[in-house]
N, CA, C and O atoms as CSV, one atom per row, in Angstrom:
chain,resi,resn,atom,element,x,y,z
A,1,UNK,N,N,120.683,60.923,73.559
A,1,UNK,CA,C,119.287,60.579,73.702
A,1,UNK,C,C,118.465,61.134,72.546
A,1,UNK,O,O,117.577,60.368,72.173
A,2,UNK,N,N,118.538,62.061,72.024
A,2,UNK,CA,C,117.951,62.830,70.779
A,2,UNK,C,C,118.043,62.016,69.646
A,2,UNK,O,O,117.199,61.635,68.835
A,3,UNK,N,N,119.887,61.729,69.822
A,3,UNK,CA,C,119.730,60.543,68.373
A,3,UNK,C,C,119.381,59.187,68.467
A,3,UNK,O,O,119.563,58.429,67.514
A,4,UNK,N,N,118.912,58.826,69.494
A,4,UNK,CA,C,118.080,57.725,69.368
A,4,UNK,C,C,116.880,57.868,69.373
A,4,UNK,O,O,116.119,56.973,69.005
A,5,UNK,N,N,116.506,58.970,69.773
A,5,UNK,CA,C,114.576,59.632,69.644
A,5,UNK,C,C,114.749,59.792,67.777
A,5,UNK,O,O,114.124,59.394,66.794
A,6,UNK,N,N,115.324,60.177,67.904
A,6,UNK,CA,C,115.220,60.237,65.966
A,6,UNK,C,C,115.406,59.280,65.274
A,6,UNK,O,O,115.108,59.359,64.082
A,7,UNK,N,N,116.024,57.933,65.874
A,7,UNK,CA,C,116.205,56.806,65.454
A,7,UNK,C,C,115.010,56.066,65.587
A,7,UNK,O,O,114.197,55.838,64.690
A,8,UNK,N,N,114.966,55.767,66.575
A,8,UNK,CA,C,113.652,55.144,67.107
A,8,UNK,C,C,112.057,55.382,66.560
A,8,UNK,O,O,111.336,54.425,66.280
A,9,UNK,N,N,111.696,56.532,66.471
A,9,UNK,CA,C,110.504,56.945,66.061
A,9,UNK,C,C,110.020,56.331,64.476
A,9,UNK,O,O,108.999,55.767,64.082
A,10,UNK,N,N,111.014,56.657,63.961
A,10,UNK,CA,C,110.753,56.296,62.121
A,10,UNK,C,C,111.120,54.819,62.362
A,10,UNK,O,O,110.461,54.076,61.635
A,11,UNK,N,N,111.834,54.293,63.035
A,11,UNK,CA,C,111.853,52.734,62.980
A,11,UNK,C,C,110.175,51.963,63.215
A,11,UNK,O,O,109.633,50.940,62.796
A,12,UNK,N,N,109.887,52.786,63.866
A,12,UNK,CA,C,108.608,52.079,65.387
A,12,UNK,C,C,107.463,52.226,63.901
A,12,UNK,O,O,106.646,51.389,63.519
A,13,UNK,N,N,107.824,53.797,63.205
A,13,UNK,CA,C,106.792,53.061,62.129
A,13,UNK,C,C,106.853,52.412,61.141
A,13,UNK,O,O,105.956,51.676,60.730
A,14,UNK,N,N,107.882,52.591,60.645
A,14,UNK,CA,C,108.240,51.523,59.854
A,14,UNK,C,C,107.627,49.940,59.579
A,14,UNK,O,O,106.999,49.197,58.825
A,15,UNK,N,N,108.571,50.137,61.206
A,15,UNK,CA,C,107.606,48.501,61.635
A,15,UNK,C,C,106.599,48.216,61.872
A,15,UNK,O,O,106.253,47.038,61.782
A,16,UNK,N,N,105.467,49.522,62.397
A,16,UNK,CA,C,104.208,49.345,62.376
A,16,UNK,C,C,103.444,49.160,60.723
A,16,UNK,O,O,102.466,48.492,60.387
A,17,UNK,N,N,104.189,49.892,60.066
A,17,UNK,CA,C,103.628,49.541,58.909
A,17,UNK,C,C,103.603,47.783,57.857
A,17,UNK,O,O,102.831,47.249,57.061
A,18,UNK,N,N,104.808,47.482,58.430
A,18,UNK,CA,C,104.656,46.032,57.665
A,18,UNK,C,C,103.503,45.508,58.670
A,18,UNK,O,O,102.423,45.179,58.180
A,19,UNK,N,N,103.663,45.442,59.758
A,19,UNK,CA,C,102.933,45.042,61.345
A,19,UNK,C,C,101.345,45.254,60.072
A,19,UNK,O,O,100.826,44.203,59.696
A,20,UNK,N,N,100.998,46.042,59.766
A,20,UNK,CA,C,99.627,46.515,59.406
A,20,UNK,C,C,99.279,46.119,57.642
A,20,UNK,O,O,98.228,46.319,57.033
A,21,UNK,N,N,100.398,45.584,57.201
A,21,UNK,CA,C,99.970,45.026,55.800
A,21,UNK,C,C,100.059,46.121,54.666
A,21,UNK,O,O,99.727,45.893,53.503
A,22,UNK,N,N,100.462,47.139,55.045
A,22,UNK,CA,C,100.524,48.494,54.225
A,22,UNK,C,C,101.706,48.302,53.303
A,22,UNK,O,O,101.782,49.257,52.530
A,23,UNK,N,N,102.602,47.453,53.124
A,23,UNK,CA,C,103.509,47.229,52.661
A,23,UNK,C,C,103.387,46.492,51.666
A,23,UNK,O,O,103.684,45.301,51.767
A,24,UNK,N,N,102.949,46.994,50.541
A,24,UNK,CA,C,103.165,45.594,49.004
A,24,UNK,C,C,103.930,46.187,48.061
A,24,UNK,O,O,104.396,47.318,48.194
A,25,UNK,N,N,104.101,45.454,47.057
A,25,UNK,CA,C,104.568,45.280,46.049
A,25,UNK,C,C,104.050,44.509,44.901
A,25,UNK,O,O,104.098,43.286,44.772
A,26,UNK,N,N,103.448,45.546,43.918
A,26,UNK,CA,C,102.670,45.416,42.827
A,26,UNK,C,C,101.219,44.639,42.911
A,26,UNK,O,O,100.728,44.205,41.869
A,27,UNK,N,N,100.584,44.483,44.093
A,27,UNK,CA,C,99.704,44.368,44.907
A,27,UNK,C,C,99.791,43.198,45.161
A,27,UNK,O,O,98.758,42.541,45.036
A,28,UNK,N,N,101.401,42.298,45.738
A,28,UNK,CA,C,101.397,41.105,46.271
A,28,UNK,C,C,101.987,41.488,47.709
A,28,UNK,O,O,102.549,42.581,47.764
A,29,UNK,N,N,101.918,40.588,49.087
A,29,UNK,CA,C,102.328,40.574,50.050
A,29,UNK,C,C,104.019,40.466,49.631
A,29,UNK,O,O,104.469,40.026,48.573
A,30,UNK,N,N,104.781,41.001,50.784
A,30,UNK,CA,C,106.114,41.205,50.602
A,30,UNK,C,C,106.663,40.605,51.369
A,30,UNK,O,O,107.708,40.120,50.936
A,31,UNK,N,N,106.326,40.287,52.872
A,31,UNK,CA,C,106.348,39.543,53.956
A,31,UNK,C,C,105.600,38.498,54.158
A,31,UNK,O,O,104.379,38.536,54.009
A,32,UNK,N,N,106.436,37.147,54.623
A,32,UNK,CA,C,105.582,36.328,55.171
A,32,UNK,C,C,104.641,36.716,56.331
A,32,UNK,O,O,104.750,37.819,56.867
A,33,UNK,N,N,103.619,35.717,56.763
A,33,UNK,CA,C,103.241,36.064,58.024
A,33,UNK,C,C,103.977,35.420,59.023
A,33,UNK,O,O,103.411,35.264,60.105
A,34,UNK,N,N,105.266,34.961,58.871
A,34,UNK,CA,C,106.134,34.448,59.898
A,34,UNK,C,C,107.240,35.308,60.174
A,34,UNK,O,O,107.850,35.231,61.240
A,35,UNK,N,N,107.589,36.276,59.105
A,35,UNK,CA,C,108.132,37.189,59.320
A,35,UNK,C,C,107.273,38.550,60.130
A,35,UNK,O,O,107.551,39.217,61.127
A,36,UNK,N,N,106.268,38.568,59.286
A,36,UNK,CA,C,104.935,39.811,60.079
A,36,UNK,C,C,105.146,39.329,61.672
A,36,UNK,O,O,105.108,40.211,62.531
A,37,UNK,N,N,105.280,38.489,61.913
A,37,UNK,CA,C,105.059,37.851,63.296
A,37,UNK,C,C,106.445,38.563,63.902
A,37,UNK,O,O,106.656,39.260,64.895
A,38,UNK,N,N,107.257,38.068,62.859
A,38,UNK,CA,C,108.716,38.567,64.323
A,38,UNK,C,C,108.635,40.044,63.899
A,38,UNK,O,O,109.298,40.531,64.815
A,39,UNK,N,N,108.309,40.976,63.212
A,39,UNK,CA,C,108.043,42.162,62.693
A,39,UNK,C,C,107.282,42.797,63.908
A,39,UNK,O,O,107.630,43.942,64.196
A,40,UNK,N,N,106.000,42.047,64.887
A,40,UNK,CA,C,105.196,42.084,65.476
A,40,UNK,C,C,106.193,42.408,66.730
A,40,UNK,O,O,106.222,43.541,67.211
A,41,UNK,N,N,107.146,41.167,67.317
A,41,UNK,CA,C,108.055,41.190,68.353
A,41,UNK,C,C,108.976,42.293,68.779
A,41,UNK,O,O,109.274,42.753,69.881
A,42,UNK,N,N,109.441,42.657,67.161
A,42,UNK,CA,C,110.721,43.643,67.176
A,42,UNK,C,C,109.840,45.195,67.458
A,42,UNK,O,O,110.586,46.100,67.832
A,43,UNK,N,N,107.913,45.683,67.270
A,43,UNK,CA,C,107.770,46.542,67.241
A,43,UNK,C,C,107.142,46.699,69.050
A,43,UNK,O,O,106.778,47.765,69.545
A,44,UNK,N,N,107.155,45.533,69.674
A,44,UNK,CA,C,106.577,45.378,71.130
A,44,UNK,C,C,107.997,45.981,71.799
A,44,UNK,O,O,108.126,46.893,72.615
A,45,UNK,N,N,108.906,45.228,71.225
A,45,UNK,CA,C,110.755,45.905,71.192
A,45,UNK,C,C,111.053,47.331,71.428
A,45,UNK,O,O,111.832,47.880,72.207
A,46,UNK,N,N,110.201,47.798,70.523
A,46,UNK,CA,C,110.601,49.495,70.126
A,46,UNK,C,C,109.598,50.002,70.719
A,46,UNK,O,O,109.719,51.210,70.924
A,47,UNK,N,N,108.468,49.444,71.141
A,47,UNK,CA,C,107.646,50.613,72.089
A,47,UNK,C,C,107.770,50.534,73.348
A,47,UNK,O,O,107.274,51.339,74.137
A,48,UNK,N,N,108.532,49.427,73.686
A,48,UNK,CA,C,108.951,49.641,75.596
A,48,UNK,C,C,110.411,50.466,75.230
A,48,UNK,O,O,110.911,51.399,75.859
A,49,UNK,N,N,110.842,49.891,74.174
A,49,UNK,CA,C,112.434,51.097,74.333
A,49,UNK,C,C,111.978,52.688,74.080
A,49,UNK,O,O,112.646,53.649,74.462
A,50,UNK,N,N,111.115,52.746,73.590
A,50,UNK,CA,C,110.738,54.314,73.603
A,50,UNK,C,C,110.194,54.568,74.552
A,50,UNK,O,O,110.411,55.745,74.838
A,51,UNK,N,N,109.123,53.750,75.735
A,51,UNK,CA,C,108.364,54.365,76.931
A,51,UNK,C,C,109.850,54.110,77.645
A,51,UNK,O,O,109.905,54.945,78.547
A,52,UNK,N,N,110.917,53.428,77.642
A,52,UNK,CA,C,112.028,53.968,78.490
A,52,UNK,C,C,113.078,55.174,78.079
A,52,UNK,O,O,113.851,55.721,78.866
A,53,UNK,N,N,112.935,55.472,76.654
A,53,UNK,CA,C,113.870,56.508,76.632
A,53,UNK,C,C,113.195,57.874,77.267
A,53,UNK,O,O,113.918,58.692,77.836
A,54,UNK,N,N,111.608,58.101,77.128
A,54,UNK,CA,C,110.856,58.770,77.581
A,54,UNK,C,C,111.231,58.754,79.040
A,54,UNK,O,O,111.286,59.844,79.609
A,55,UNK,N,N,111.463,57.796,79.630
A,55,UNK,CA,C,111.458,57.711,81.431
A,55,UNK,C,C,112.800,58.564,81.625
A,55,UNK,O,O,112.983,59.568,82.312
A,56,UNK,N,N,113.659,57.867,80.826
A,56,UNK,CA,C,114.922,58.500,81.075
A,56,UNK,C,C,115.407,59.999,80.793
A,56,UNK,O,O,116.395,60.498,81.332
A,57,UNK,N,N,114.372,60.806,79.647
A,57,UNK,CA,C,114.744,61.946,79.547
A,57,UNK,C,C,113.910,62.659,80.483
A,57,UNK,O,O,114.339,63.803,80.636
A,58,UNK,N,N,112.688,62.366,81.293
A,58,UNK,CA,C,112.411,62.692,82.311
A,58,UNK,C,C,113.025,62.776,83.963
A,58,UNK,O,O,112.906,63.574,84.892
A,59,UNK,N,N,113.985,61.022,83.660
A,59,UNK,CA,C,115.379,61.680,85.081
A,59,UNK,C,C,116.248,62.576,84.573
A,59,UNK,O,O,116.916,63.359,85.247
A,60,UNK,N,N,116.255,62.445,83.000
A,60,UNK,CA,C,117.463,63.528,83.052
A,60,UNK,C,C,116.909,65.073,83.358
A,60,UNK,O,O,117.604,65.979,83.817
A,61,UNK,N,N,115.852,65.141,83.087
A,61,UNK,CA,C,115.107,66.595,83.090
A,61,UNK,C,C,114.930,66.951,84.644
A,61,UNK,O,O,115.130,68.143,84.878
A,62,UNK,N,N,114.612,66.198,85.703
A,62,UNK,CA,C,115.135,66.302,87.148
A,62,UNK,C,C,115.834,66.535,87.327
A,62,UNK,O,O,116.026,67.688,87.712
A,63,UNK,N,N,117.101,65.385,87.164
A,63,UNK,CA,C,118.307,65.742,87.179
A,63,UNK,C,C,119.005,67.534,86.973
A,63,UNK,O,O,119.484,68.272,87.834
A,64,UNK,N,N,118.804,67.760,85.514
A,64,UNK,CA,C,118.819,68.897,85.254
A,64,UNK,C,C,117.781,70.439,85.702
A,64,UNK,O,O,117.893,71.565,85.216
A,65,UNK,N,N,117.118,70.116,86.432
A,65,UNK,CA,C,116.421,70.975,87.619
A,65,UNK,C,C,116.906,71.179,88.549
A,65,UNK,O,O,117.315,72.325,88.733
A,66,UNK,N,N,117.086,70.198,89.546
A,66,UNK,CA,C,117.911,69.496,90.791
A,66,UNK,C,C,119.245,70.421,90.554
A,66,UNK,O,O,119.568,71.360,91.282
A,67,UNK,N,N,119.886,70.018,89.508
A,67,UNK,CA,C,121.581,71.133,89.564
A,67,UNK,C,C,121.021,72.691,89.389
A,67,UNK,O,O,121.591,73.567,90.039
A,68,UNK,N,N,120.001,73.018,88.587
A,68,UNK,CA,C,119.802,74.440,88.323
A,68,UNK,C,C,119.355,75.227,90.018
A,68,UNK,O,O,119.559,76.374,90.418
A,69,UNK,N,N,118.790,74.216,90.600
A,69,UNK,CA,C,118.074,74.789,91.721
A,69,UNK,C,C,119.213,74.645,92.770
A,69,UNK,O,O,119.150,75.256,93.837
A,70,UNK,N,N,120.294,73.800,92.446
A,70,UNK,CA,C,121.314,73.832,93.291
A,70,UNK,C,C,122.362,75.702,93.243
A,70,UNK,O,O,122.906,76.398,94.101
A,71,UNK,N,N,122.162,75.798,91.802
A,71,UNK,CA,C,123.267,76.819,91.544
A,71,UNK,C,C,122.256,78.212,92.014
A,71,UNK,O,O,122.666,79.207,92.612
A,72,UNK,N,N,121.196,78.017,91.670
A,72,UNK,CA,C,120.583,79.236,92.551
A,72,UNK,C,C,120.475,79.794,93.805
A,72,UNK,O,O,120.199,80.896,94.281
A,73,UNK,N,N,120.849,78.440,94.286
A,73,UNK,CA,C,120.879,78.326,96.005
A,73,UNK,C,C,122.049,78.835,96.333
A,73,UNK,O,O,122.082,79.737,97.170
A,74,UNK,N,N,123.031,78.437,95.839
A,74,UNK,CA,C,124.312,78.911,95.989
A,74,UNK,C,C,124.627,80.520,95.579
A,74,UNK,O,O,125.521,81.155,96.138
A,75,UNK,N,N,123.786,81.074,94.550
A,75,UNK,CA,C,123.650,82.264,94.285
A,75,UNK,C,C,123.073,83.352,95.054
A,75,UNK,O,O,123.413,84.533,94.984
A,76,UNK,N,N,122.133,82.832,95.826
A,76,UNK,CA,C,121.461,83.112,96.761
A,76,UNK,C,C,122.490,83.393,98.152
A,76,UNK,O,O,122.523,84.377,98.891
A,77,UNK,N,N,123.140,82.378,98.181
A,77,UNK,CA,C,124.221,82.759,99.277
A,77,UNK,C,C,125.258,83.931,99.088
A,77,UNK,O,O,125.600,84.717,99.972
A,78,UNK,N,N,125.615,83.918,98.033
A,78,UNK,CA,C,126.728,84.747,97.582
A,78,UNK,C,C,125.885,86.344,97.682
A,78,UNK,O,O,126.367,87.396,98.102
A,79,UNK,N,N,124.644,86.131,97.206
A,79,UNK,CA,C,124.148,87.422,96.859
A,79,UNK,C,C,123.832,88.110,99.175
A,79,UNK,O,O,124.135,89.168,99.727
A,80,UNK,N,N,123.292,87.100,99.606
A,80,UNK,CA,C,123.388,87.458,101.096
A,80,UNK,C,C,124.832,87.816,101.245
A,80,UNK,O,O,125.044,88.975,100.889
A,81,UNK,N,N,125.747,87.258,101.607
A,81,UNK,CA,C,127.079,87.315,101.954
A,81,UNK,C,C,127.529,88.980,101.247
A,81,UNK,O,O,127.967,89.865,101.981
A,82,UNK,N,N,127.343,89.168,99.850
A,82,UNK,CA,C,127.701,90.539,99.400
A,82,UNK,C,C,126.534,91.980,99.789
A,82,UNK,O,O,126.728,93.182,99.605
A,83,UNK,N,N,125.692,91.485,100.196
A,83,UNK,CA,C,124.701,92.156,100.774
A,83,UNK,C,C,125.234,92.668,102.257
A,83,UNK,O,O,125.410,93.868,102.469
A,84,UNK,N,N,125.435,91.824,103.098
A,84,UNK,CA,C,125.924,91.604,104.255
A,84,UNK,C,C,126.994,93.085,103.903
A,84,UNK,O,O,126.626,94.256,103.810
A,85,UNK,N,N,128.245,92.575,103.776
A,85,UNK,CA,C,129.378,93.116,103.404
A,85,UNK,C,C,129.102,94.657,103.474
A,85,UNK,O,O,129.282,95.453,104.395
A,86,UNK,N,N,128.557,94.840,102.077
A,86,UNK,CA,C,128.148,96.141,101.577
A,86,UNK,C,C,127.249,96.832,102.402
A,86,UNK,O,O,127.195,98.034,102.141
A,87,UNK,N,N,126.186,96.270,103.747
A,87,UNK,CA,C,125.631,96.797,104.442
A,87,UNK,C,C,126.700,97.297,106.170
A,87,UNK,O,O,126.419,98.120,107.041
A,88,UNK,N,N,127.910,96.358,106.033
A,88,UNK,CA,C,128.783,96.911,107.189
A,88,UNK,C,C,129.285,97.980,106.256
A,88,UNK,O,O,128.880,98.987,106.837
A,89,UNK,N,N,129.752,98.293,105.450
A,89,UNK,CA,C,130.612,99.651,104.943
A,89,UNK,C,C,129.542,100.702,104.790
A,89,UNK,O,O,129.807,101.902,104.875
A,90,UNK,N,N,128.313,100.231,104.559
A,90,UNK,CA,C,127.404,101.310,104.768
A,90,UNK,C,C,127.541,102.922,105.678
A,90,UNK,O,O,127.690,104.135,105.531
A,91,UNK,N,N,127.341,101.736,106.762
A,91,UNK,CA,C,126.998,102.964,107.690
A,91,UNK,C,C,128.881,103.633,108.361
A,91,UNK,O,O,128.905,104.699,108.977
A,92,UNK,N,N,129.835,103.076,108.186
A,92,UNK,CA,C,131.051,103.687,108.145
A,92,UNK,C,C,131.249,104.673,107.419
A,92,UNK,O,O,131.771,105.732,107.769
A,93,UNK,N,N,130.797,104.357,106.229
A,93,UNK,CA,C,130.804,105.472,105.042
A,93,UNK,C,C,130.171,106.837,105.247
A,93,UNK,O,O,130.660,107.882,104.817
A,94,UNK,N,N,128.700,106.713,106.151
A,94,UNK,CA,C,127.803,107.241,106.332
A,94,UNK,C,C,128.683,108.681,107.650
A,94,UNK,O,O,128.920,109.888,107.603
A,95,UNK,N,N,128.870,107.575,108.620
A,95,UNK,CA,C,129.652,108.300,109.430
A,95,UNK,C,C,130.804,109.457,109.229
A,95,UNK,O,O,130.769,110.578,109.736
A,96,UNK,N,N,131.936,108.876,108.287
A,96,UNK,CA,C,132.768,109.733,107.886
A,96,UNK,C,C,132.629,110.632,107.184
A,96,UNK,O,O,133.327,111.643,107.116
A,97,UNK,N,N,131.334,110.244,106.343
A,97,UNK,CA,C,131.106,111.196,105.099
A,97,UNK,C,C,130.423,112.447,105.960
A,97,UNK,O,O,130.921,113.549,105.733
A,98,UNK,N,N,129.583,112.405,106.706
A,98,UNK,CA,C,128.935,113.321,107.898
A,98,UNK,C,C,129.695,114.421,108.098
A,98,UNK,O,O,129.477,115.609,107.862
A,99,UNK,N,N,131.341,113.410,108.932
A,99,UNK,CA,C,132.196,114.299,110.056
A,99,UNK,C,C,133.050,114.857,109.357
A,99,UNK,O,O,133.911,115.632,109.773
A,100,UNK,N,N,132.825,114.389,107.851
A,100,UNK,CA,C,133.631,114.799,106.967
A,100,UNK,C,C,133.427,116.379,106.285
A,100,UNK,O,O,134.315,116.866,105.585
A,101,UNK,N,N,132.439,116.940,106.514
A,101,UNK,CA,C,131.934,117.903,105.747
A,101,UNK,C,C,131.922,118.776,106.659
A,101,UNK,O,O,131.663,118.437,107.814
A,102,UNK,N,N,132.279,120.465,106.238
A,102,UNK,CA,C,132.535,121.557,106.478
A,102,UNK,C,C,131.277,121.968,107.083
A,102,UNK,O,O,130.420,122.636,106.504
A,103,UNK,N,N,131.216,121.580,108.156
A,103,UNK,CA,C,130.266,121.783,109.015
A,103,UNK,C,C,131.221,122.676,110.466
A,103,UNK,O,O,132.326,122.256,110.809
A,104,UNK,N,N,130.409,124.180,111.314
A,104,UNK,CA,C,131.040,124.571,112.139
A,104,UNK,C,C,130.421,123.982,113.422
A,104,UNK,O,O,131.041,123.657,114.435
A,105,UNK,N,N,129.251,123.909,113.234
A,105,UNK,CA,C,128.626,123.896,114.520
A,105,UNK,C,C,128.102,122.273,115.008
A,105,UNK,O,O,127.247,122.018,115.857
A,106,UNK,N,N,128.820,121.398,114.272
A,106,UNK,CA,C,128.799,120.073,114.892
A,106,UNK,C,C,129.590,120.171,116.602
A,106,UNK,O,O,130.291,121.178,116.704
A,107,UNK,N,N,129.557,119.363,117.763
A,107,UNK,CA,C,129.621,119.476,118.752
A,107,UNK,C,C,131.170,118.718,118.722
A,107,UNK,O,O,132.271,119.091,119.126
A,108,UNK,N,N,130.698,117.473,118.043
A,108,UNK,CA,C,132.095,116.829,118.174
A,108,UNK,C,C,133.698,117.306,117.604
A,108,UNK,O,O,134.815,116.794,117.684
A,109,UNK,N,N,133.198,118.443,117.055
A,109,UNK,CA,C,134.639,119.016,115.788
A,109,UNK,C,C,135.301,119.248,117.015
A,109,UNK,O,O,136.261,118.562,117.365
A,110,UNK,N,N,134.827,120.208,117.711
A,110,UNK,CA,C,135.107,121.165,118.882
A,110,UNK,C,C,135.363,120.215,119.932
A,110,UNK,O,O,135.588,120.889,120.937
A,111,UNK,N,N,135.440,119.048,120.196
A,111,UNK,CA,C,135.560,118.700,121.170
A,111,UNK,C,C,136.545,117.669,121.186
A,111,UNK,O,O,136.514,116.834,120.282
A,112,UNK,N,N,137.559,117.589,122.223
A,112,UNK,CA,C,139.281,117.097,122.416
A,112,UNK,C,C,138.626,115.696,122.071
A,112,UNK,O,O,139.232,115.370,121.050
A,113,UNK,N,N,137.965,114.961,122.283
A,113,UNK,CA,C,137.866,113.436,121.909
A,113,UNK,C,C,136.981,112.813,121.130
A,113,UNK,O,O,136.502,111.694,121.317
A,114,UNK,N,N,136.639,114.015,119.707
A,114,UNK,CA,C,135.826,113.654,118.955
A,114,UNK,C,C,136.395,113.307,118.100
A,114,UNK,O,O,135.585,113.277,117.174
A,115,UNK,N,N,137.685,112.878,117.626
A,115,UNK,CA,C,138.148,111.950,116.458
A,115,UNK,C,C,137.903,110.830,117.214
A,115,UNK,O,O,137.232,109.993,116.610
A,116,UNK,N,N,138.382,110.383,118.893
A,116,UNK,CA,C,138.112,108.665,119.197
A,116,UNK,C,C,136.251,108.627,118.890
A,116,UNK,O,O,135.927,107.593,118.305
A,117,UNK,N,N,135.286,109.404,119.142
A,117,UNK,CA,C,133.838,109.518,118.982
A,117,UNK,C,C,133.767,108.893,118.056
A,117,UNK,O,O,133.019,107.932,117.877
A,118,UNK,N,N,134.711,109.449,117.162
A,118,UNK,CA,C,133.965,109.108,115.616
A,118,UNK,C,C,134.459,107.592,115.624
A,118,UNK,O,O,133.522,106.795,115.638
A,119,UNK,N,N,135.773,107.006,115.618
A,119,UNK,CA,C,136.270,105.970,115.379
A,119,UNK,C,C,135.335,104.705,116.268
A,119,UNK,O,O,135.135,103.587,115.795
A,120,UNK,N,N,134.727,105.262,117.930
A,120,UNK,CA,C,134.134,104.162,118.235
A,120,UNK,C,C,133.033,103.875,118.005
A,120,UNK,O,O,132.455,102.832,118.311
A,121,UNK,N,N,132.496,105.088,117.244
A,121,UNK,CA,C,131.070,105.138,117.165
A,121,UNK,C,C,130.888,103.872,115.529
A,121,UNK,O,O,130.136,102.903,115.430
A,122,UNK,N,N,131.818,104.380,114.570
A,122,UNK,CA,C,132.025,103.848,113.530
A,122,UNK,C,C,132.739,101.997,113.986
A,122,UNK,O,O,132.882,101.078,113.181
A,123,UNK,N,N,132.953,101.978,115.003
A,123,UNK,CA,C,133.944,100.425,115.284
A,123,UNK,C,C,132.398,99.402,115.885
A,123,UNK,O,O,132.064,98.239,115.661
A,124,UNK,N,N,131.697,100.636,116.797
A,124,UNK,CA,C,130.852,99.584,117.447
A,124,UNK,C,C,129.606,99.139,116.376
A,124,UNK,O,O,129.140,98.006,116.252
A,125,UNK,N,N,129.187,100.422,115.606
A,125,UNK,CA,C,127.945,100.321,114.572
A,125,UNK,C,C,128.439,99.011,113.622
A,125,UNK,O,O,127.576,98.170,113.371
A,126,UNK,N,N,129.723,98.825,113.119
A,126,UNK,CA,C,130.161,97.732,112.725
A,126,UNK,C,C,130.068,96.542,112.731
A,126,UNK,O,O,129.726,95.795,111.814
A,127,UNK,N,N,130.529,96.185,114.323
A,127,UNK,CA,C,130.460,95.354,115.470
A,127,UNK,C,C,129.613,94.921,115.572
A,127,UNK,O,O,129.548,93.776,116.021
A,128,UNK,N,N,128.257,95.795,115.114
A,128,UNK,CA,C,126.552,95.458,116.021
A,128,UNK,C,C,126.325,94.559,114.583
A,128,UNK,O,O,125.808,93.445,114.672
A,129,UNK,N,N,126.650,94.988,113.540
A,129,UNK,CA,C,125.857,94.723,112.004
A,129,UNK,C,C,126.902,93.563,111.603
A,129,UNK,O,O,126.476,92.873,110.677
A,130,UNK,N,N,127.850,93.284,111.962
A,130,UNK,CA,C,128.798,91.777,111.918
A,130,UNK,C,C,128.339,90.713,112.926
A,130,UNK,O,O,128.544,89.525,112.678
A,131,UNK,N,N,127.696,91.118,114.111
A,131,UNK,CA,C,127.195,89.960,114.976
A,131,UNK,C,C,125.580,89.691,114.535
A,131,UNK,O,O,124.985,88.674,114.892
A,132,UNK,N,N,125.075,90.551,113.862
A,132,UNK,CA,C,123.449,90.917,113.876
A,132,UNK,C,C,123.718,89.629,112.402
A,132,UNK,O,O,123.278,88.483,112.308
A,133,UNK,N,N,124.602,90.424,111.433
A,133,UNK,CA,C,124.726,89.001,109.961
A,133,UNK,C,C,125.444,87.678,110.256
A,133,UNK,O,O,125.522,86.833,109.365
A,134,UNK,N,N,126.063,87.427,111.684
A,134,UNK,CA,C,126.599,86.538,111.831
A,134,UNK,C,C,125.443,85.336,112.479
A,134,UNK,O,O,125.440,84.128,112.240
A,135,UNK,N,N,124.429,86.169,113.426
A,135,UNK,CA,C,123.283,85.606,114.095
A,135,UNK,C,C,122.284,84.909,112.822
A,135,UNK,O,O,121.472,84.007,113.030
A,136,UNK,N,N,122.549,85.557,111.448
A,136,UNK,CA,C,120.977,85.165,110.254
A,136,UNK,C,C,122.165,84.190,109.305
A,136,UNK,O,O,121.837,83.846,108.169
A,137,UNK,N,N,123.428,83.820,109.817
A,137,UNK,CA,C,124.127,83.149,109.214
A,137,UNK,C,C,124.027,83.655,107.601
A,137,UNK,O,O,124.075,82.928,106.609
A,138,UNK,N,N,123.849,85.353,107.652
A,138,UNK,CA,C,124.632,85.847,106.360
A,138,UNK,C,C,126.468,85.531,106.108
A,138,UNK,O,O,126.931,85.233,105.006
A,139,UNK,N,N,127.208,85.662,107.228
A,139,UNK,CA,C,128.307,85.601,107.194
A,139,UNK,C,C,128.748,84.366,107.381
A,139,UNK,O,O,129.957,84.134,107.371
């Protein structure tokens, strides 16, 4: 489309110029006026083919919106979906890293069923934040 915008343009004047009599030679006419005439035809020619190449680089310029706004959309998903993700390992992380540290006076160290504590506490917080992204159709 470019190389016919570059084609087109210097033609259109070209032809406007014989079209307008600007064209002599040694100050005699160079063209008949039967030629000026089809000169006239071929430049009515070149200005609807240019108001259509114009139309057309305007679908293409949609066109080429239309896909950009497509791939953003899709980016948009990916970026939820890894959001999602990274917000269930969150709070697992959070948990272990806690029960993890040299702490004496936590309740659960000391107590016979505070490794299952930790595991259900860490299974259900999971659980809640996989149905909660599954409900906003992050997942």
């Amino acid at each position: 489309m470019l190389h016919i915008r570059r084609t087109l343009a210097p033609t259109r004047d070209a032809v406007r110029e014989v079209i307008d009599n600007r064209v002599e030679f040694a100050g005699d006419e160079v063209f008949t006026r039967e030629v000026e005439l089809n000169f006239g035809n071929a430049y009515d020619k070149l200005l609807r083919a240019a108001d259509n190449l114009e139309l057309a680089r305007d679908l293409l310029a949609g066109v080429r919106d239309y896909h950009q706004a497509q791939i953003a959309n899709e980016q948009n998903d990916v970026m939820k979906k890894l959001t999602a993700i990274a917000s269930i390992l969150l709070l697992p992380m959070l948990i272990v890293g806690l029960y993890g540290q040299n702490f004496r006076n936590i309740p659960e160290l000391h107590w016979g069923w505070g490794y299952y504590w930790s595991l259900g506490l860490i299974a259900i917080t999971s659980l809640a934040q996989i149905l909660y992204f599954r409900r906003k159709n992050w997942l």
